[in-house]
C-alpha positions in Angstrom: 8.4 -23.4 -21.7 9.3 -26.9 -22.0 6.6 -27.9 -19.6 4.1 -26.4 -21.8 5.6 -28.1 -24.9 5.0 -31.6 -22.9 1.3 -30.7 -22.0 0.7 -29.9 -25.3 1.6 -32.9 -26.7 0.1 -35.3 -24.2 -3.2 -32.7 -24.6 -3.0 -33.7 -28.5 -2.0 -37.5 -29.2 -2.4 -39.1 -25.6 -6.1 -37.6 -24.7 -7.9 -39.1 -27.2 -6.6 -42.2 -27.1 -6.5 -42.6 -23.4 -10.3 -41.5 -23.6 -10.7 -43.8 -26.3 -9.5 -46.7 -24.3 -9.8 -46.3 -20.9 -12.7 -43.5 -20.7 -13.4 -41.1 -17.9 -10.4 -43.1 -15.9 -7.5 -41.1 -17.9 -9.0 -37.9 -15.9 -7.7 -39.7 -12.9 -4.5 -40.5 -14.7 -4.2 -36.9 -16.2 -4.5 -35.7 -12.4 -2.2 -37.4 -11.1 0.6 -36.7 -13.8 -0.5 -33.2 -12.6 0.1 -33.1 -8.9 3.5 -35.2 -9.4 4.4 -32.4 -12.4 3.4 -29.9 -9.2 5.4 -31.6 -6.7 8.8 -31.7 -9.2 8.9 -28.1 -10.0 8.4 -27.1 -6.2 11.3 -29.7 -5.1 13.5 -28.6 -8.1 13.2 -25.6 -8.9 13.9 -22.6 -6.4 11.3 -19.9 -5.4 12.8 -16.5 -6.9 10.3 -14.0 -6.0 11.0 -10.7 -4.2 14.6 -11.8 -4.1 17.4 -9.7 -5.5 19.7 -10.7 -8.7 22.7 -11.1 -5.8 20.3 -13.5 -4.1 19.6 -15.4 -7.1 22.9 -15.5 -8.7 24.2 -17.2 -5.3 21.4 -19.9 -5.0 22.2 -20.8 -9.2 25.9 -20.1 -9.1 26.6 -21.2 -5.3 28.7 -18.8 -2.6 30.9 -16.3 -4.3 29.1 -15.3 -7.1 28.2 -12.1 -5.7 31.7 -10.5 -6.7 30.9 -11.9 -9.7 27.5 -10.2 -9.9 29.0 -6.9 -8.5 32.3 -7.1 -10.8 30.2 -7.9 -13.7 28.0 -4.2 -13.2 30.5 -2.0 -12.4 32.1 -3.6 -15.0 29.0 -2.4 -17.7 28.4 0.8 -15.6 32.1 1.9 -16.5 31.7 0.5 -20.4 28.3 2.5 -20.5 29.7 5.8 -18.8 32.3 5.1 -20.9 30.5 5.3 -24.2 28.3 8.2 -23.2 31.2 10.8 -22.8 32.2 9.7 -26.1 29.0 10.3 -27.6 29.2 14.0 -25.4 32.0 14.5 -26.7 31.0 13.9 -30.7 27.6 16.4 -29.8 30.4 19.0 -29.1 
């Protein structure tokens, strides 16, 4: 999200005066903001698809947090099962 904030503010007050003052040259300079944009986010930021909320948790959180993940659910599974036989129990 905050990436596409910054585009669109380079798109709306630096284009036109980059073409304005250097021409077709501020493609080339567009571009390569681009590619080093690219080349931050896949150095930086980790690759989460097909991986499990456990996986995640431990490359975000480090080692451990997957009794934090699994204390955390049984934790809302109990709270939830919790609130459903009182609900039962008010249908009675």
């Amino acid at each position: 999200m905050a990436m596409n904030q910054v585009a669109l503010i380079i798109a709306q007050f630096v284009n036109p005066r980059g073409l304005k003052n250097i021409g077709w040259r501020h493609y080339i300079v567009f571009c390569v903001l681009l590619v080093a944009l690219l080349v931050i986010q896949y150095l930086v930021f980790p690759e989460t698809n097909k991986r499990t909320l456990e996986d995640i948790a431990e490359i975000s959180e480090g080692s451990g947090s997957e009794e934090t993940v699994a204390s955390k659910a049984v934790e809302e599974v109990e709270r939830t099962k919790g609130a459903f036989s009182l609900e039962l129990e008010q249908v009675k």
